[in-house]
MARMAR-590958 format. One record per residue (C-alpha): residue number from 0; residue in one letter; x, y, z. Coordinates in Angstrom, 2 decimals, decimal comma, padded with zeros to 5 digits. Layout:
# MARMAR-590958
{resi=NUM resn=A x=X y=Y z=Z}
...
//
This chain:
# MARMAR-590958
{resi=0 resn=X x=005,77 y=-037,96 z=-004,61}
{resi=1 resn=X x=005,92 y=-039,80 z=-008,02}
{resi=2 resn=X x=007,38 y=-042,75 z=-006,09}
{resi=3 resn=X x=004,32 y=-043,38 z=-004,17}
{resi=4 resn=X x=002,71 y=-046,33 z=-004,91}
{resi=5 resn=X x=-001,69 y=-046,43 z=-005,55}
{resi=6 resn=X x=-002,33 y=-047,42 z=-002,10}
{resi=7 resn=X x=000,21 y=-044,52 z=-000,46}
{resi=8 resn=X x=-000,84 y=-041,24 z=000,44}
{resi=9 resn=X x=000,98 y=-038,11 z=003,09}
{resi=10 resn=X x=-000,87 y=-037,03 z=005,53}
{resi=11 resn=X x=-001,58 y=-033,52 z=005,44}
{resi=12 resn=X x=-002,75 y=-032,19 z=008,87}
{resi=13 resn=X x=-004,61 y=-028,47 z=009,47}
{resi=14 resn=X x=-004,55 y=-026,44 z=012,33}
{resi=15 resn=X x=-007,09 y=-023,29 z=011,34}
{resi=16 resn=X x=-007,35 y=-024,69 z=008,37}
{resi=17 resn=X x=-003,65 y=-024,22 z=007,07}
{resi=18 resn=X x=-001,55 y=-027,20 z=006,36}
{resi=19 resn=X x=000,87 y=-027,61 z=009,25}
{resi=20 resn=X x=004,34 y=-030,11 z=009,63}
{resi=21 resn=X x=006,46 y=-031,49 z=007,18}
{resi=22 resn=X x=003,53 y=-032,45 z=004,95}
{resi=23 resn=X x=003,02 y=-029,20 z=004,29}
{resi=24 resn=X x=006,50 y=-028,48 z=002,62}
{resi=25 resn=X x=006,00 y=-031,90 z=000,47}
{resi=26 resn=X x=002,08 y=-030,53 z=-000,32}
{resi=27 resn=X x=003,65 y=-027,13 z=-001,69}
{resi=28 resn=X x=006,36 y=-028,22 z=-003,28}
{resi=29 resn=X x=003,71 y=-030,91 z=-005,39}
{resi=30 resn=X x=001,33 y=-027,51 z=-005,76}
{resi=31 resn=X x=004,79 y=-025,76 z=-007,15}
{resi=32 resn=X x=005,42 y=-028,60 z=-009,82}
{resi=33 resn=X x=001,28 y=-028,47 z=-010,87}
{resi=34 resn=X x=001,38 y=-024,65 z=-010,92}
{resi=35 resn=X x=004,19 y=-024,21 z=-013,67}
{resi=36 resn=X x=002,75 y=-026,39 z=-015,62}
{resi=37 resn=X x=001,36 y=-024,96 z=-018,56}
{resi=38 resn=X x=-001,00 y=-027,55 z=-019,66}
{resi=39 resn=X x=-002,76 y=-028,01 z=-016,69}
{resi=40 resn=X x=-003,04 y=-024,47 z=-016,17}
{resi=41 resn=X x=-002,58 y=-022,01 z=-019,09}
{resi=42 resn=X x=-000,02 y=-018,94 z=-018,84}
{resi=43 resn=X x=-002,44 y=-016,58 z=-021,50}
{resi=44 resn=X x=-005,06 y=-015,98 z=-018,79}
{resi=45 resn=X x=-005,18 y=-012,51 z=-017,61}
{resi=46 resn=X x=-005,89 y=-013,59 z=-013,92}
{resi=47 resn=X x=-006,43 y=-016,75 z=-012,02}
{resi=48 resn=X x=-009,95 y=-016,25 z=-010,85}
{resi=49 resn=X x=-013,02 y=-016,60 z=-013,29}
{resi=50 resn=X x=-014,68 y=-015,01 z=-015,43}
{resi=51 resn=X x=-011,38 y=-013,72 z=-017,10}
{resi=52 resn=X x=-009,43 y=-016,72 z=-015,12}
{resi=53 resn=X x=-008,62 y=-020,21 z=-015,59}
{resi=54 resn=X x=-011,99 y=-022,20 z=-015,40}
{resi=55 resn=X x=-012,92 y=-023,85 z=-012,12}
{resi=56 resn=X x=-013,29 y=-027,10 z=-014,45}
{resi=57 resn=X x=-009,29 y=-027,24 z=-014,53}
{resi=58 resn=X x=-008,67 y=-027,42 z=-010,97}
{resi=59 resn=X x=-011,32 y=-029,66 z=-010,01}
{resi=60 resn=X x=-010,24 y=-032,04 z=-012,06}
{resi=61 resn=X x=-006,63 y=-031,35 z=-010,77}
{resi=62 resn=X x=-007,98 y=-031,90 z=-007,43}
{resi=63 resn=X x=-009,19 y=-035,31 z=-008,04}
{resi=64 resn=X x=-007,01 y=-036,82 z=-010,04}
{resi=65 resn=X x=-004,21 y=-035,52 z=-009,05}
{resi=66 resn=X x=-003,79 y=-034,13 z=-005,62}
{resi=67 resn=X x=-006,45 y=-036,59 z=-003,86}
{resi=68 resn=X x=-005,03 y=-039,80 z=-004,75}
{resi=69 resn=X x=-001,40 y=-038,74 z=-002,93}
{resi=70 resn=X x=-002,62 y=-036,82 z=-000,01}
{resi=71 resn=X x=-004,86 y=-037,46 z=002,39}
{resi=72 resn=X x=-005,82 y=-034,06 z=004,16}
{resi=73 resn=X x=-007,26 y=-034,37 z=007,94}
{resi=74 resn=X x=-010,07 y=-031,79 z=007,57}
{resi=75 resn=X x=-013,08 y=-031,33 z=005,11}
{resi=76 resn=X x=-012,87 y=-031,54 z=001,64}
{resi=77 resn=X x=-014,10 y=-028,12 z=000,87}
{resi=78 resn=X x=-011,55 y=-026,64 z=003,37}
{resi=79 resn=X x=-008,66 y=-028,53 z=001,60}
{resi=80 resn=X x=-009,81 y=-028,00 z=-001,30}
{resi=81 resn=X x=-009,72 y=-024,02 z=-000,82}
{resi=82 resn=X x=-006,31 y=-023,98 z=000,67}
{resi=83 resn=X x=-004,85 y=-026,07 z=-002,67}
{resi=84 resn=X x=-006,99 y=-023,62 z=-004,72}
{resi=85 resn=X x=-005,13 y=-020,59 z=-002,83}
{resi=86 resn=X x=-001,76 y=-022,23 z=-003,19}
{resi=87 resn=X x=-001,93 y=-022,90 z=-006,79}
{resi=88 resn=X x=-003,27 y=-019,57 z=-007,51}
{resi=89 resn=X x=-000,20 y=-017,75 z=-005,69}
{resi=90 resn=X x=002,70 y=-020,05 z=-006,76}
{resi=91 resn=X x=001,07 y=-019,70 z=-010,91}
{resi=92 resn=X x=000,96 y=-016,24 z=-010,48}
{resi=93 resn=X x=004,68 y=-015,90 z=-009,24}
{resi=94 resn=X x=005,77 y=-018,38 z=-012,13}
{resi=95 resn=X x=004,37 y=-015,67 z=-014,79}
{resi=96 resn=X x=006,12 y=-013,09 z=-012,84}
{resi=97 resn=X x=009,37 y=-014,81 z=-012,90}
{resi=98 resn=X x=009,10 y=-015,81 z=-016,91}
{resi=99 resn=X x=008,26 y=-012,40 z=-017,56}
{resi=100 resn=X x=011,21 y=-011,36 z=-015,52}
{resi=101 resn=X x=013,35 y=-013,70 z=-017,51}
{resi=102 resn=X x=012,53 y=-013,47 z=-020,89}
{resi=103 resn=X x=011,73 y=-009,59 z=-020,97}
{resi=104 resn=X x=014,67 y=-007,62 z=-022,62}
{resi=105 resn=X x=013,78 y=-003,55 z=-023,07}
{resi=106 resn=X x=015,94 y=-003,63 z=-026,33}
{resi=107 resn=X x=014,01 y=-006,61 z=-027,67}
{resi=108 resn=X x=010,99 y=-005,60 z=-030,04}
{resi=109 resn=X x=007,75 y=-007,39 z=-029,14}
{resi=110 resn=X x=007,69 y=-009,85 z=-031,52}
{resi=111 resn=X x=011,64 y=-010,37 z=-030,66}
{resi=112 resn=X x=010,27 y=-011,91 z=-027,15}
{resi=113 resn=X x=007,27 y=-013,59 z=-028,87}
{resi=114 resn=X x=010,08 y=-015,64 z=-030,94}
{resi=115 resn=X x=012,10 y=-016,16 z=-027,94}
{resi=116 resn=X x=009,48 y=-018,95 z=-026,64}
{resi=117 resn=X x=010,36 y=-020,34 z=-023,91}
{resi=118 resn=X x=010,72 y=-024,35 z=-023,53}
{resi=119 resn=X x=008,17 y=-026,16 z=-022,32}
{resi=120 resn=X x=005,30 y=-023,45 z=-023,27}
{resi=121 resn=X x=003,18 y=-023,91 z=-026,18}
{resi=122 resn=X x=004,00 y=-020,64 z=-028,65}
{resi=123 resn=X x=000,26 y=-019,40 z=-029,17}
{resi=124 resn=X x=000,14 y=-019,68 z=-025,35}
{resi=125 resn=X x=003,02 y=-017,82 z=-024,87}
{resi=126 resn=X x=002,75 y=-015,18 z=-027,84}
{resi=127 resn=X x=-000,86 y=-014,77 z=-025,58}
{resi=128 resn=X x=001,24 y=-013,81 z=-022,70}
{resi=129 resn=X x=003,13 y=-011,23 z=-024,14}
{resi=130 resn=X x=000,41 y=-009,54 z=-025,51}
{resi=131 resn=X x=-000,89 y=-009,51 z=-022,03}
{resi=132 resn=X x=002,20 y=-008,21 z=-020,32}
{resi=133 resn=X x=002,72 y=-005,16 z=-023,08}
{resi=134 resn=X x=-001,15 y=-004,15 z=-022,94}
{resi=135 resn=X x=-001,00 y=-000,63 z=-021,01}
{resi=136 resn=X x=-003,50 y=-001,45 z=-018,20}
{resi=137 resn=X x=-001,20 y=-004,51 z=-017,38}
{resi=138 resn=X x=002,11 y=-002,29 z=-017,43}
{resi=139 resn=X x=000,21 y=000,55 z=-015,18}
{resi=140 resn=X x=-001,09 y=-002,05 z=-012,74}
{resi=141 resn=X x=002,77 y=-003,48 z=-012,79}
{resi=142 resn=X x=003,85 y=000,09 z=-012,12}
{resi=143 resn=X x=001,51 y=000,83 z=-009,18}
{resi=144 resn=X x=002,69 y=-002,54 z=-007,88}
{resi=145 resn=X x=006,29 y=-001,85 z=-007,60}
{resi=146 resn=X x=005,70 y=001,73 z=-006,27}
{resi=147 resn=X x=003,60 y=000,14 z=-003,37}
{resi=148 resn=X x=006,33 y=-002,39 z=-002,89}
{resi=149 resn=X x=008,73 y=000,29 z=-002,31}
{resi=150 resn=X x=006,80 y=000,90 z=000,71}
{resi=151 resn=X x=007,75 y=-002,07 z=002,58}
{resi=152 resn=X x=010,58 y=-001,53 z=004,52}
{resi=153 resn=X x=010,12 y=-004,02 z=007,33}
{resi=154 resn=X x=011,54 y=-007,26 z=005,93}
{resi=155 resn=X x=011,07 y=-010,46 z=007,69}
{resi=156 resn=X x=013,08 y=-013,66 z=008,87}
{resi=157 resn=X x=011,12 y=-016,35 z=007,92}
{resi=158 resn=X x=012,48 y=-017,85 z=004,83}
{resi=159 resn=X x=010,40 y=-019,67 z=002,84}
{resi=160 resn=X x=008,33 y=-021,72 z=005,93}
{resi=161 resn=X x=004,70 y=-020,58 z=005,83}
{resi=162 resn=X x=003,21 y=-018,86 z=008,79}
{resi=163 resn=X x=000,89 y=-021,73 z=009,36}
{resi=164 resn=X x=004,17 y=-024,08 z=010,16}
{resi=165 resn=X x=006,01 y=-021,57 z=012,17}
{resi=166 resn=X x=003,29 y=-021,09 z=014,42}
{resi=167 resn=X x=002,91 y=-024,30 z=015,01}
{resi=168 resn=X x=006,25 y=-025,46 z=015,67}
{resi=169 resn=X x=006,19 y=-023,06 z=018,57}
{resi=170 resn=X x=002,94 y=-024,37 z=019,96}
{resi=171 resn=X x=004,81 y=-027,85 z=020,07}
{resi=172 resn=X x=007,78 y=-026,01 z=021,77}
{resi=173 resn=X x=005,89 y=-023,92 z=024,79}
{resi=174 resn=X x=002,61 y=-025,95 z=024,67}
{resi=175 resn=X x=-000,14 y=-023,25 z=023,86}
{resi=176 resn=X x=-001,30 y=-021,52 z=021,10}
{resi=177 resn=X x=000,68 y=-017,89 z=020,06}
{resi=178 resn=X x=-000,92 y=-014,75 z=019,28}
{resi=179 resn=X x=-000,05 y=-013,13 z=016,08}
{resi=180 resn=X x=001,96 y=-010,54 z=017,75}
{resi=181 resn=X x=004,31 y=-013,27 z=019,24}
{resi=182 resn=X x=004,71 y=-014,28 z=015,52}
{resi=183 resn=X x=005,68 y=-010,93 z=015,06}
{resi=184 resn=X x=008,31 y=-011,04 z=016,86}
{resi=185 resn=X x=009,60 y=-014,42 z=016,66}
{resi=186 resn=X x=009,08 y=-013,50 z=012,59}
{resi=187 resn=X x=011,39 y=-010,22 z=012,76}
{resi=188 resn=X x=014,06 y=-011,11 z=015,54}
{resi=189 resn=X x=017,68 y=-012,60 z=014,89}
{resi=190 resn=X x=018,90 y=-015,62 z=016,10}
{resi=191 resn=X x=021,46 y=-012,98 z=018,07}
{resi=192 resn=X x=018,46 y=-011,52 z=019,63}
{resi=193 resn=X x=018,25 y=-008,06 z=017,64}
{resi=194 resn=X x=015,53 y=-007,26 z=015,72}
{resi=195 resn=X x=016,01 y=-006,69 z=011,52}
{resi=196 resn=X x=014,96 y=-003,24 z=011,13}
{resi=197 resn=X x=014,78 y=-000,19 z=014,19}
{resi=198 resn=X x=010,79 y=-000,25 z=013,26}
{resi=199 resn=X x=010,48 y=-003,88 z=014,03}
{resi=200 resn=X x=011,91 y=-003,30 z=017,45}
{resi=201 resn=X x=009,60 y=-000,16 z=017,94}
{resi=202 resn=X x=006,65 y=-002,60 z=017,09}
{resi=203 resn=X x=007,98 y=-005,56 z=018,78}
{resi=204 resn=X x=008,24 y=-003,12 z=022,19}
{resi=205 resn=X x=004,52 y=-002,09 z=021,77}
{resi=206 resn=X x=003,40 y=-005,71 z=021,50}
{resi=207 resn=X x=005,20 y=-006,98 z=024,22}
{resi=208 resn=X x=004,41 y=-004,29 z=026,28}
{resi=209 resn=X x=000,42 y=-004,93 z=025,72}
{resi=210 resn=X x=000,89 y=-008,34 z=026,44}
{resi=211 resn=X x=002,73 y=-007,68 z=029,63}
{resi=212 resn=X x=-000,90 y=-005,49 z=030,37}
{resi=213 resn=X x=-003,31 y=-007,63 z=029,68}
{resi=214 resn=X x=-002,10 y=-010,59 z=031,72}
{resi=215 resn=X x=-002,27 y=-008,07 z=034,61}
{resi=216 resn=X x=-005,36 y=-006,76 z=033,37}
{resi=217 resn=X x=-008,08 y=-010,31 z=032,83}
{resi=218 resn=X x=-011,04 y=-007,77 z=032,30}
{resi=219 resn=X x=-009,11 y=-005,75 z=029,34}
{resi=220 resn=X x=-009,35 y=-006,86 z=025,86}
{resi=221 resn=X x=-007,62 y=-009,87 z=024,60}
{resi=222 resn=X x=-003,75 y=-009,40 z=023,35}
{resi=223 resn=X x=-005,10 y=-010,38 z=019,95}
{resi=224 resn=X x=-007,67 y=-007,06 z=019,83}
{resi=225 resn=X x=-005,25 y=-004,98 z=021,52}
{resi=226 resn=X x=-002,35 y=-005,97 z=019,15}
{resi=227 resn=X x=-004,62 y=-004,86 z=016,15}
{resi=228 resn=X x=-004,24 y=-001,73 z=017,18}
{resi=229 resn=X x=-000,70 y=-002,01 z=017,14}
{resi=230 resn=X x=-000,35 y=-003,06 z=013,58}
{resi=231 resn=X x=-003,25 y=-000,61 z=011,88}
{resi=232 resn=X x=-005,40 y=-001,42 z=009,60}
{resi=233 resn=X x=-004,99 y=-004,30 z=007,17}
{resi=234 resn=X x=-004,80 y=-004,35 z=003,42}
{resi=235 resn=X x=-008,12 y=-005,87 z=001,80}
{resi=236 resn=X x=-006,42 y=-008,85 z=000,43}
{resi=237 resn=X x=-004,19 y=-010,49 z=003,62}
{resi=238 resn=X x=-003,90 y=-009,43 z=007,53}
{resi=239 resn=X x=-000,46 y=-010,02 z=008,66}
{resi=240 resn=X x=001,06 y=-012,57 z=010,63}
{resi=241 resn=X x=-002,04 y=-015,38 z=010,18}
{resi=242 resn=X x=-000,60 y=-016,78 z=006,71}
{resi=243 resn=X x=-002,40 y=-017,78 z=003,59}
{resi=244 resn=X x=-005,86 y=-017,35 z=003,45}
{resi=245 resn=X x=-006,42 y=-014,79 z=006,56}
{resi=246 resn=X x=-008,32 y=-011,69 z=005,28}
{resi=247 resn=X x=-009,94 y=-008,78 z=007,22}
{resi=248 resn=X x=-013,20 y=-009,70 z=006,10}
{resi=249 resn=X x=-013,23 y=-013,56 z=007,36}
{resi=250 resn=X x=-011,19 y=-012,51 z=009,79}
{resi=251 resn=X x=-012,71 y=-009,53 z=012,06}
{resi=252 resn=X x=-016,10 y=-009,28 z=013,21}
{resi=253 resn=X x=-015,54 y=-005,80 z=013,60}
{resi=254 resn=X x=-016,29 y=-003,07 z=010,94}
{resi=255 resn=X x=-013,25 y=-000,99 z=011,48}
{resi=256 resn=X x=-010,85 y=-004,17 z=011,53}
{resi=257 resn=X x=-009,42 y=-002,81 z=014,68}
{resi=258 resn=X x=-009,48 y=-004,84 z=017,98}
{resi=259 resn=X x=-011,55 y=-007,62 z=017,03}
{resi=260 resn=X x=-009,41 y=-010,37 z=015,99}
{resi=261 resn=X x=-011,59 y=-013,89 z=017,03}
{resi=262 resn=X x=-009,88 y=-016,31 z=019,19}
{resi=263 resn=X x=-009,36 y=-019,07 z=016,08}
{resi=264 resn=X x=-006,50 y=-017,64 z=013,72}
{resi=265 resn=X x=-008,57 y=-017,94 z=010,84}
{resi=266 resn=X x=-012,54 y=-017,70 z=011,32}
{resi=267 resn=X x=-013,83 y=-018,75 z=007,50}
{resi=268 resn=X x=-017,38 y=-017,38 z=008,50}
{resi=269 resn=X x=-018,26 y=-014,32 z=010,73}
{resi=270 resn=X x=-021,39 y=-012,57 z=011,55}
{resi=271 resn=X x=-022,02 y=-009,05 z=013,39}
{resi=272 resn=X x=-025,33 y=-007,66 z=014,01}
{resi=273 resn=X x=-025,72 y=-004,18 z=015,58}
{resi=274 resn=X x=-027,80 y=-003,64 z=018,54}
{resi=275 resn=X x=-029,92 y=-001,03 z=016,54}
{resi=276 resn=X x=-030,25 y=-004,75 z=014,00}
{resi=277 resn=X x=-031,57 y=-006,49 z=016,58}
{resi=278 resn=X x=-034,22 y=-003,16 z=017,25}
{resi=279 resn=X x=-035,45 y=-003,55 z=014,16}
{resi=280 resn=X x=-036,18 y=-007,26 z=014,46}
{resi=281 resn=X x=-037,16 y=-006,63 z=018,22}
{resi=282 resn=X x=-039,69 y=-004,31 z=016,77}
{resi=283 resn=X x=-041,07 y=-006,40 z=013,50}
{resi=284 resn=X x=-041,59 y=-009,53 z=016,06}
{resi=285 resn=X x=-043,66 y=-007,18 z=018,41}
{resi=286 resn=X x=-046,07 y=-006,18 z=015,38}
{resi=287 resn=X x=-046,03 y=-009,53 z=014,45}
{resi=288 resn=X x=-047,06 y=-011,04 z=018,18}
{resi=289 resn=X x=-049,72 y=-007,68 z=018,12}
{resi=290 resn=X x=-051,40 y=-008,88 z=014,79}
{resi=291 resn=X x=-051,62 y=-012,34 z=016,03}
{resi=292 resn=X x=-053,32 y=-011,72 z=019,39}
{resi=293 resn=X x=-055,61 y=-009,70 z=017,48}
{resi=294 resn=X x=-056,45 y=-012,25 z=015,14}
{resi=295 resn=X x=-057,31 y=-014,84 z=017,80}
{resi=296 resn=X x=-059,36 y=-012,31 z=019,81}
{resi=297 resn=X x=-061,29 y=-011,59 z=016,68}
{resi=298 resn=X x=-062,30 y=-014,87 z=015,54}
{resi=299 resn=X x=-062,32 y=-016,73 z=018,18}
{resi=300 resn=X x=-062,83 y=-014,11 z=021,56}
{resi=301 resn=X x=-059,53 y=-015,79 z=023,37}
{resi=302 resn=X x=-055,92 y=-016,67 z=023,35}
{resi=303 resn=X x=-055,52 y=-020,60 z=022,60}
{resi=304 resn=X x=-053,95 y=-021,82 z=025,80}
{resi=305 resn=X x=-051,11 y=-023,42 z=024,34}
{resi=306 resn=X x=-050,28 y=-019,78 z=022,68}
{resi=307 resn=X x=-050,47 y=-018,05 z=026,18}
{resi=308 resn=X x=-046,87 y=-018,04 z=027,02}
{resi=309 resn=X x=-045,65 y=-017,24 z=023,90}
{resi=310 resn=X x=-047,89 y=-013,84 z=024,07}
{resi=311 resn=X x=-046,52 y=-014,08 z=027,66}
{resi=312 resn=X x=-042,97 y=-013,80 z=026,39}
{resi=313 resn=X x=-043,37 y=-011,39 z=024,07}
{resi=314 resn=X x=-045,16 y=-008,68 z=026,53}
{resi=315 resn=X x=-042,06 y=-009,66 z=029,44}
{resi=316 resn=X x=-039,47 y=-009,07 z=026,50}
{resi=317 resn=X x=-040,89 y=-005,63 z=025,82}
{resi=318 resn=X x=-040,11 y=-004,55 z=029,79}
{resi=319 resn=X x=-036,56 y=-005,84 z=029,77}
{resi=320 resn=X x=-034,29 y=-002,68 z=029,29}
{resi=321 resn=X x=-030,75 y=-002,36 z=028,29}
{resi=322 resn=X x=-030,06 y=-005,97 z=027,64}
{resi=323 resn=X x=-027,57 y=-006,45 z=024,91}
{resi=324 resn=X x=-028,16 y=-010,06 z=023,11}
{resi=325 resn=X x=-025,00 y=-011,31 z=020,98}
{resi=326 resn=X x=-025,29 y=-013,71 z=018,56}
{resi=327 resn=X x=-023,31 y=-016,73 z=018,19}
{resi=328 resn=X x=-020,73 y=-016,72 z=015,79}
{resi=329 resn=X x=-019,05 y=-019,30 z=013,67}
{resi=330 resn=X x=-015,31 y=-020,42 z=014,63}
{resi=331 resn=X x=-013,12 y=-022,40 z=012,78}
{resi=332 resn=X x=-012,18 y=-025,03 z=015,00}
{resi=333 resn=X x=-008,84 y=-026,14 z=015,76}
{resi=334 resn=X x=-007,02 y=-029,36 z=015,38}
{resi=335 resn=X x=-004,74 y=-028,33 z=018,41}
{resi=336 resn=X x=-001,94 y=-030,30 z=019,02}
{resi=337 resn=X x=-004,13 y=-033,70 z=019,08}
{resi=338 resn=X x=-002,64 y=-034,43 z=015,53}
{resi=339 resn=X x=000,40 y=-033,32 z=016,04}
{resi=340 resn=X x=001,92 y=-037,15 z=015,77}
{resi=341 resn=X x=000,04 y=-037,80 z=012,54}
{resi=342 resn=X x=002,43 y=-036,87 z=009,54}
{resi=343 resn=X x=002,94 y=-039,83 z=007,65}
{resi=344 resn=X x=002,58 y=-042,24 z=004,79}
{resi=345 resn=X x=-000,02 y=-044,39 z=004,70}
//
């Protein structure tokens, strides 16, 4: 990357706006080397995010002068700018982890680990961190954290490549996109065939059996909703199998985050109204037409004829029973495979 010359930037293409291809390992590994270091952004905050976080300030200009002059991502600014933001914020909070991890001793005193500074790190930064680390509501939340990691006992196969990359890889291999339970299983089974854990079979059995269903089945639900059910409800902060990014909330249009997984991997913006919603606005559009009418009548003894068949509407919309209207809801749209050819230097 530092051998790039000023008129040289990679490529970086999306597909649901994660970085796909090789570009994608080169635009971590660049995130990895701006993540660790601690002038750009600070080790002493208690949490990436603001108001206790690093200030926005820091990566925006990080963004531009930094990451924008070498890549050139194939999708919006503010989407590529999210997904950096997301990947920084991960790969600095896993370089605290692993200082900590180093540097801690249980027989050294406090200030013992304050002195041992570690190279590179400014020493009221790092004194900072230590304080941080020792304070009892960080070593409770650090507690909870490995007692719900415990709890994981499904490991997977995928090394290091991000889920964004696997999944497409396999698109270019069988030529359509993959539900997330077919990342599953490609995600948990050996190269011998077996799967890593009894569990992940169990699973893997469910999933493939609901596919096998709903291919027989058109007017079912979609192997996406029906594999939801499969997996249970998500944690607040991920949903499993879509990669970086993917949480229930921008993910589901549903309230129960159960069957309702939308046809684009990631959906950024969702919207679900209930039918008793749409009552309600039925309802203040009806007093609203009512007041109107009687306004006209009123003042002026008639309906204005170019008003007619709005009145018109409104008294034909009050006789239509049991229709359900759904609203149309945002997608993220896909790059497909169209850019699949596109990873290079320019």
């Amino acid at each position: 990357m530092d051998n790039l010359t000023r008129d040289e930037q990679v490529v970086v293409n999306f597909e649901d706006q994660q970085a796909i291809g090789k570009s994608q390992g080169l635009l971590a590994g660049y995130l990895g080397t701006l993540a660790v270091d601690c002038k750009l952004f600070p080790i002493n905050f208690s949490k990436w995010s603001e108001p206790l976080g690093i200030p926005r300030s820091r990566f925006e200009e990080c963004f531009s002068n930094l990451l924008k002059p070498k890549f050139h991502f194939k999708i919006s600014e503010g989407i590529a700018k999210l997904y950096c933001k997301l990947s920084l914020a991960k790969k600095w909070s896993q370089h605290r982890i692993k200082l900590w991890n180093e540097f801690y001793d249980p027989c050294m005193s406090r200030q013992a680990i304050i002195d041992n500074v570690s190279v590179g790190i400014d020493r009221d930064q790092w004194a900072s961190f230590i304080q941080y680390r020792f304070l009892p509501s960080t070593m409770e939340m650090c507690r909870r954290n490995k007692e719900v990691r415990k709890k994981q006992t499904i490991l997977h196969i995928g090394g290091s490549k991000p889920i964004s990359r696997k999944r497409h890889e396999i698109f270019l291999q069988i030529g359509r996109k993959i539900s997330r339970g077919e990342i599953y299983i490609a995600t948990h089974k050996k190269k011998d065939g077996s799967f890593v854990t009894d569990e992940a079979r169990n699973i893997a059995e469910q999933i493939e059996l609901l596919m096998t269903q709903n291919e027989k089945d058109e007017s079912g639900p979609s192997t996406n909703d029906a594999i939801g059910k499969v997996f249970g409800e998500e944690h607040s902060g991920r949903v499993r199998c879509l990669g970086m990014g993917a949480t229930p909330t921008n993910t589901f249009r549903g309230a129960n985050h159960l069957g309702q997984f939308a046809n684009s991997s990631i959906s950024m913006s969702s919207t679900n109204y209930s039918q008793a919603d749409f009552k309600r606005l039925e309802s203040k559009f009806d007093g609203t037409l009512t007041a109107l009418k009687a306004y006209f009548l009123s003042k002026e003894g008639r309906i204005p004829a170019e008003l007619t068949s709005i009145f018109d509407h409104g008294a034909q919309a009050n006789d239509v029973e049991n229709e359900i209207i759904t609203p149309a809801t945002g997608r993220a749209s896909s790059s497909g495979g169209s850019n699949e050819n596109c990873e290079d230097i320019v």
